[in-house]
Each structure stands twice: as C-alpha cells, then as structure tokens.
C-alpha positions in Angstrom: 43.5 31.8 -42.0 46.1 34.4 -40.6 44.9 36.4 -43.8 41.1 36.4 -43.3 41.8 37.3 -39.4 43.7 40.1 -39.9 41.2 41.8 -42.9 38.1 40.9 -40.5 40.1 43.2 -38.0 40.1 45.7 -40.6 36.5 45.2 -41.4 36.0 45.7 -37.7 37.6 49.0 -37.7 36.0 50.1 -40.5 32.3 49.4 -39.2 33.2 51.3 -36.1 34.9 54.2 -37.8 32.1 54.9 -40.5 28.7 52.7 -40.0 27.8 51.2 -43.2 24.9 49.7 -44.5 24.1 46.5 -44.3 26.7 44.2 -46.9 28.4 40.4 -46.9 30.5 40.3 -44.3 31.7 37.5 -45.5 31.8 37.3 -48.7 34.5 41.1 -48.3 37.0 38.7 -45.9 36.4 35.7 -48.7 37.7 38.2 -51.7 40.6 40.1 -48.9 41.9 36.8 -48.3 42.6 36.2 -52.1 43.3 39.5 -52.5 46.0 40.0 -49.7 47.5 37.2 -51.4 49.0 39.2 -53.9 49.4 42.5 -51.8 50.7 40.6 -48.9 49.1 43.7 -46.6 51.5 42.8 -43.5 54.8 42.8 -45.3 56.4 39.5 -47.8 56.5 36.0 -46.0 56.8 35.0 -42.6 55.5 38.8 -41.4 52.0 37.9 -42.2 52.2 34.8 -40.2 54.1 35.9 -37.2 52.1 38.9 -36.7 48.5 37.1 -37.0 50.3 34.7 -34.6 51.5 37.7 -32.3 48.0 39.1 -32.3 48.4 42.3 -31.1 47.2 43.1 -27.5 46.2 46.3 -27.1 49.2 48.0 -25.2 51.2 51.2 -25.3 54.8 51.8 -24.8 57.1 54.6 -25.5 58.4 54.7 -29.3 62.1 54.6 -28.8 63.2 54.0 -32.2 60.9 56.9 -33.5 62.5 59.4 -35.2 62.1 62.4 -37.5 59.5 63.3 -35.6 59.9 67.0 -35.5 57.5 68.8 -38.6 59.2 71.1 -40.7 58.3 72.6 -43.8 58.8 70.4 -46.9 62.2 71.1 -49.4 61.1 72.7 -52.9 60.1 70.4 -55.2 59.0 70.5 -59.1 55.8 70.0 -59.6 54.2 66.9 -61.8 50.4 67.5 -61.9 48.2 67.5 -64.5 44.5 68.8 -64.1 41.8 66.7 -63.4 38.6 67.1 -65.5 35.7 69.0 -63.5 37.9 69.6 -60.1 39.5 72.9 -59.3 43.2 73.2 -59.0 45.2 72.7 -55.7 43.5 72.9 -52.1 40.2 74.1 -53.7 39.8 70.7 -55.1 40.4 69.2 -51.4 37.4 68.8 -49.0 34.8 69.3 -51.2 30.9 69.0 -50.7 30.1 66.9 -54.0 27.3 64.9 -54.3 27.1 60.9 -54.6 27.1 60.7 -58.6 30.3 63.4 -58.7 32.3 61.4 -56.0 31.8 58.0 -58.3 32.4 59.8 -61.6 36.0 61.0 -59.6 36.5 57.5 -58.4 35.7 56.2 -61.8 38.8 58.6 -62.9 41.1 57.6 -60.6 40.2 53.8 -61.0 39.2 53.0 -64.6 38.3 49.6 -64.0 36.1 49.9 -60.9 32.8 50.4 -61.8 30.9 50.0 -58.7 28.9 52.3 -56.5 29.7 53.5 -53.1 27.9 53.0 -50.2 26.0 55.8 -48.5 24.3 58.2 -50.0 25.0 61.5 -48.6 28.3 63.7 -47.0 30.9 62.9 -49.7 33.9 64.9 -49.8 36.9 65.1 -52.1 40.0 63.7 -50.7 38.4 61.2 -48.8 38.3 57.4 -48.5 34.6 55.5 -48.8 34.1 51.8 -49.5 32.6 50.8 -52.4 29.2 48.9 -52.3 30.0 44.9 -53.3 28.1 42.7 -54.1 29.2 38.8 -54.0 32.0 38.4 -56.6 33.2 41.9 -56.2 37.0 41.8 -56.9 39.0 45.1 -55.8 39.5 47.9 -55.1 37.3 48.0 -51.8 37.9 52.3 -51.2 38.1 54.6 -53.2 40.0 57.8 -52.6 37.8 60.3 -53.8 40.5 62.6 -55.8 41.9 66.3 -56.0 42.1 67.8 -58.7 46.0 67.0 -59.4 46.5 64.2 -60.8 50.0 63.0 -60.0 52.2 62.2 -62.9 53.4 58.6 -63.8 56.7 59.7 -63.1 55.7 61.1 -59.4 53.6 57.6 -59.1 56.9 55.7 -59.5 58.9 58.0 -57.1 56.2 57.0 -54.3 56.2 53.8 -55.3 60.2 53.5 -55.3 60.1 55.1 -51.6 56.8 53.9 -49.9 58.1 55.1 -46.2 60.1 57.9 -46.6 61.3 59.8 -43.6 61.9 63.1 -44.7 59.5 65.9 -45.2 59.9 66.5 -48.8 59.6 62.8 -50.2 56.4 62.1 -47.0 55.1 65.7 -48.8 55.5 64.2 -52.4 53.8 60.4 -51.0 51.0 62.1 -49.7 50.0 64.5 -53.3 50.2 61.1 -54.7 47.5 59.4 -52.5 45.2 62.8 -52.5 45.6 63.6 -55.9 46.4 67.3 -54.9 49.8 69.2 -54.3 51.0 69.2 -51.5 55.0 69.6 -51.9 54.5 73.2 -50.7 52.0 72.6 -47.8 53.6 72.7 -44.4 53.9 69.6 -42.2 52.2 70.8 -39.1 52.8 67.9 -36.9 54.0 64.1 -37.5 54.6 60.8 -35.9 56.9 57.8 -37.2 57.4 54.1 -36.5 59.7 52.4 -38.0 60.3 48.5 -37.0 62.8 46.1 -38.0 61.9 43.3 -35.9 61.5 40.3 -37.9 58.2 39.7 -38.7 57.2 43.3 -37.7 58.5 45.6 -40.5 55.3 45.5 -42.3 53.8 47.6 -39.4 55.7 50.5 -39.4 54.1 53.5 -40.6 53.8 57.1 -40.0 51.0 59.7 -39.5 51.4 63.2 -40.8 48.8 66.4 -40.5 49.9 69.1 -43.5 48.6 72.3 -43.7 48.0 74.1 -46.9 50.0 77.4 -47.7 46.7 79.7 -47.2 46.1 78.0 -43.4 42.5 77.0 -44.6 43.2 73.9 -45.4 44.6 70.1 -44.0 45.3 66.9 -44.5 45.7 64.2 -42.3 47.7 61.2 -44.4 49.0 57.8 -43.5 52.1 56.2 -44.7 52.6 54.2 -46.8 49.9 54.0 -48.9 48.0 50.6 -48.3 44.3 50.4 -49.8 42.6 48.2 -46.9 44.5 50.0 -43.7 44.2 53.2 -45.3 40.3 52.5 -46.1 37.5 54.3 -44.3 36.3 57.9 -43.7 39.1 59.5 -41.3 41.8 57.0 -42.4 44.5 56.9 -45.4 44.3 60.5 -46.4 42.0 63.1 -45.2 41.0 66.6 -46.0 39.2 69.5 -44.1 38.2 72.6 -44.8 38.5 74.4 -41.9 36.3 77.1 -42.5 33.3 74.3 -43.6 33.4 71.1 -40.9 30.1 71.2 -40.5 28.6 67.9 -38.6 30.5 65.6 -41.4 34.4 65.8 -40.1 35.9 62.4 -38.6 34.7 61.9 -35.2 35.4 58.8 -33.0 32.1 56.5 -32.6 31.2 56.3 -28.3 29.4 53.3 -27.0 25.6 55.0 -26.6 26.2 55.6 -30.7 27.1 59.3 -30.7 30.1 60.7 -31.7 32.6 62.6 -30.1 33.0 66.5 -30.4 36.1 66.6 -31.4 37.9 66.1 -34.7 39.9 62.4 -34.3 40.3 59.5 -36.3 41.4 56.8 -33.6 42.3 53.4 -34.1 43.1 51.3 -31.3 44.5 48.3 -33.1 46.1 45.0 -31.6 42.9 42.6 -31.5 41.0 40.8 -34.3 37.4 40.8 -35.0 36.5 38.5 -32.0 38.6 40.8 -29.8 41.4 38.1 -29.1 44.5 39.8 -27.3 48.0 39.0 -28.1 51.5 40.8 -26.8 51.3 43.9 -28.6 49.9 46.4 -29.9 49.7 49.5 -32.0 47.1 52.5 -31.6 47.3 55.2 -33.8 45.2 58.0 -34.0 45.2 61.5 -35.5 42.9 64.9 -34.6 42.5 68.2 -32.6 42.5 68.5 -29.2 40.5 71.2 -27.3 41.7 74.6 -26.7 44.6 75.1 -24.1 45.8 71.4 -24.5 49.4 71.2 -24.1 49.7 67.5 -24.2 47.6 64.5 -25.5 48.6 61.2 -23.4 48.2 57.3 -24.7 47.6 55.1 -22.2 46.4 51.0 -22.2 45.3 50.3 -18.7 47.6 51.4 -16.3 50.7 50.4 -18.7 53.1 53.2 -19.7 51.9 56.5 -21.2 53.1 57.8 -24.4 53.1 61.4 -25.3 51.9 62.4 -29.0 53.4 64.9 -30.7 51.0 67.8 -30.5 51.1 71.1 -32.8 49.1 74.0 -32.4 46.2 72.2 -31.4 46.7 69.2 -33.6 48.1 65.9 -32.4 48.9 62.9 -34.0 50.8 59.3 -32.9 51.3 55.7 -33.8 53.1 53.6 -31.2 53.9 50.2 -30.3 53.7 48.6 -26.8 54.9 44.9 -26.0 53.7 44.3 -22.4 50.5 42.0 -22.6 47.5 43.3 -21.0 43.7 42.2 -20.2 41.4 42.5 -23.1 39.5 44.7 -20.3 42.1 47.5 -20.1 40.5 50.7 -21.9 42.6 52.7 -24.7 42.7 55.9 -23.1 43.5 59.2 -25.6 43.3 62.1 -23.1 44.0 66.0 -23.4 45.6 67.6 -20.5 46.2 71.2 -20.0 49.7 72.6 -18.7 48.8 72.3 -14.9 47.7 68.9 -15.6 44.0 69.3 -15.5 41.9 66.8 -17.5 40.6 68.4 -20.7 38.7 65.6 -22.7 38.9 62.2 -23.3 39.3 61.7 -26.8 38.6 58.2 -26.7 36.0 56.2 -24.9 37.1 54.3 -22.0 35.0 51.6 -22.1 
C-alpha cells in the first residue's frame, strides 16, 4: 500500500511535469508496486514505511546539514568511454533534435531488453528522460534516458554504482557521465545543492541537484543524484541537457494552472503529498532552472513558513530542501526571483 502511494505520487508529478497521452493509470502503479519491491525506491526496510506513513507536507526549512554546496570545477579524471554507434562524441551528442524512431533505436542501445515505444511523437532530445508507452503487462524500465554518445565503461558503471551519493565534485562529475552517457569529468559544476539525511527512516531521501556546464560554455546539464529510474523519470528530471544556443519552445518549463507554461527554464517539483494531495509533516521541494536577468537570489517559501535561499550561479539556480513544520494543504510553493534591492522579478512557480 505505502508502495503504490508513493509511485502514484510519482505518476502525479510526471503527468504535471510532461502531459502524456492517455495510458493505465493503474495498471503503471500495479507493475511499480512489484517493481519497487525489488528496488525498494525509498531506501531498505522500515524507510519505505515510515516515510509513506510521514507523508510529506509540503513545507520548507533551512538545510542545515547541507554541505558541499559550493560548485567548483571537477578533479582530472581518466576517461572510460567508448563511442556509441550513430551519436557524435562528447557535448555534440547532448541535446540533440532526433526524431521519434532515432531516440528508440538509442534507448534500445542503452536498454537491450526493452523493446517498447515511447510515448509522444515529437520534441525528442538526447540526454533526456521520456516514458515509455505500456501497455498492461508491461514490466520495466518505465523511462528511458535517451543516451550521449559515450557510453560509460563497465568499470565506470561499478564506480557509480559503489558510490551512488558522492559529495565531491569529481566522483558527482563521474555519476552524472554515467547517467547521460556523455563525459562530463571535465565539465564545470556551475552551481549545486545537497541533502543528505540520516534520520531513521529518512536516508533514502537525500539527494542532490547539480547544473554542469560543458568546457565550450554551449552546453548544460542539469542531473539528480543518485540515479533512481522512477524519481529521475520525466522530461526536466534525472539528467537534462540544453543546448543553449537551440532552446527553442521545447526546454523544461513548469506547467501553470490555465495550461501554459512558464517562460523560464525550471524543472520544479514540489513534493511532500501523494496523488490525492494528503499532507503530512514534511516535505521536500526540489527544483532546478534559470532565473531572469539581474536575479541575485531565488527564495523557497511554503506559506508563510521559513524561506530558504537556493544556491544561485550566474543565472542558474538550483535547491533541494527539507522542512518539518506541518502546514495546510492550502499553503502555495512559492519559487521566487528577487533582484538585489529586493524587487520581485518572477515567480517561478505558480502560487496557486
């Protein structure tokens, strides 16, 4: 039960994030609940049961047992890549325009044994998570990361794998080229943000949110730590890339009520409720984008609880926080950019 709650929150997120087409609701929470089973997606045990218990009101509070927080360019490291059939070679094989049949022969690369389509028809780019289309029965994976064109070496797989939350730049660097399939152990770490909890029952939500920049300043990625197929899922979410000459209409924008999107680029996740929007004692937003010109800070608020300052980077911002005071299911997730005299630049979030 505590398992099928927490993927319908997922499912919930997803839906808002990137609108799908019409697919068993159902039938997707039926197969997460077996298949969180084995990839106990909250953490081993009791953490999966607490936390469902717990669950989650939305509500901020300043991260004091962040740290590491402070970007910095990532330690040399050797390279373990091998070239990917069809895809160009480092950040020209990130944020790609392919078409429908090249993203699925990619994801068909990446993961052999998944021979489904995916949903949508139009705006696929490389580096990006989309869902696959299921059909009752389907077994996993449920995303697929469309792939770069380095593919990461078994060796480098393990060393991720060994080290799934590291908390320096080098090994975050190294975690991230595994997930994107393109190197990134030279890129530069443009801004960051880091929770780590040892609270029983709440290790399995710490995490971390990186932005990375590529050497030639054209390119970045936005990637979440540590790699987890069903948080990580979704257009925006898990690992990102843009080409910053080419956004066109198609980069991550956050869905407003009336069914546009916001301007700006953000992936924004408020967390802390399941699919029927029940609140518990905490909470934890995270969110990642770029703020408009002249920001100088980007503040999280829930309500009128305490505000939390993301760490913001040329532009770029980027935070994942944790609040424990218990608020109305009423009280807005406000994400707003402010310039240096204070004066209200954007709401990057609807306030609803």
């Amino acid at each position: 039960m505590e398992d099928t709650r927490e993927v319908s929150a997922e499912l919930r997120r997803l839906a808002d994030a990137e609108p799908l087409d019409h697919f068993d609701t159902a039938t997707v929470v039926t197969r997460g609940h077996r298949g969180l089973r084995r990839r106990r997606l909250l953490g081993a045990g009791g953490a999966v049961a607490g936390v469902a218990a717990a669950a989650l009101a939305v509500t901020l509070f300043p991260n004091p047992g962040t740290t590491g927080n402070t970007p910095g360019v990532a330690a040399a490291e050797n390279s373990q890549f091998g070239p990917v059939p069809g895809v160009p070679r480092g950040e020209d094989g990130a944020a790609q325009r392919i078409s429908k049949q090249e993203a699925e022969r990619r994801c068909a690369l990446r993961y052999p044994g998944a021979k489904k389509p995916l949903m949508k028809t139009s705006g696929f780019r490389s580096v990006s998570s989309r869902a696959y289309a299921l059909k009752n029965g389907s077994t996993g994976p449920f995303f697929c990361i469309i792939p770069g064109g380095d593919k990461p070496s078994a060796a480098l797989v393990a060393a991720a794998k060994a080290d799934p939350f590291p908390d320096n730049p080098a090994g975050q660097l190294r975690n991230c080229s595994v997930n994107a399939w393109v190197d990134m152990t030279n890129w530069h770490i443009q801004v960051s943000d880091r929770l780590s909890l040892t609270e029983k029952n709440y290790t399995g939500f710490s995490g971390a949110l990186l932005i990375a920049t590529s050497p030639s300043g054209k390119t970045v990625i936005a990637c979440q730590l540590p790699i987890d197929e069903i948080r990580g899922g979704g257009y925006g979410w898990g690992v990102t890339a843009l080409r910053l000459g080419d956004l066109g209409t198609d980069y991550p924008r956050v869905p407003w009520p009336d069914g546009t999107r916001g301007k700006d680029i953000a992936a924004i996740h408020p967390a802390g409720t399941d699919c029927q929007g029940t609140a518990g004692g905490r909470s934890l937003p995270t969110g990642w984008g770029r703020a408009p010109a002249n920001t100088a800070k980007v503040v999280v608020q829930i309500g009128s609880g305490p505000t939390y300052e993301a760490p913001l980077a040329d532009g770029w911002f980027a935070f994942t926080a944790l609040d424990k005071t218990p608020h109305s299911t009423a009280d807005p997730l406000k994400v707003r950019a402010y310039d240096q005299t204070g004066k209200l630049l954007a709401k990057l979030y609807p306030e609803k």
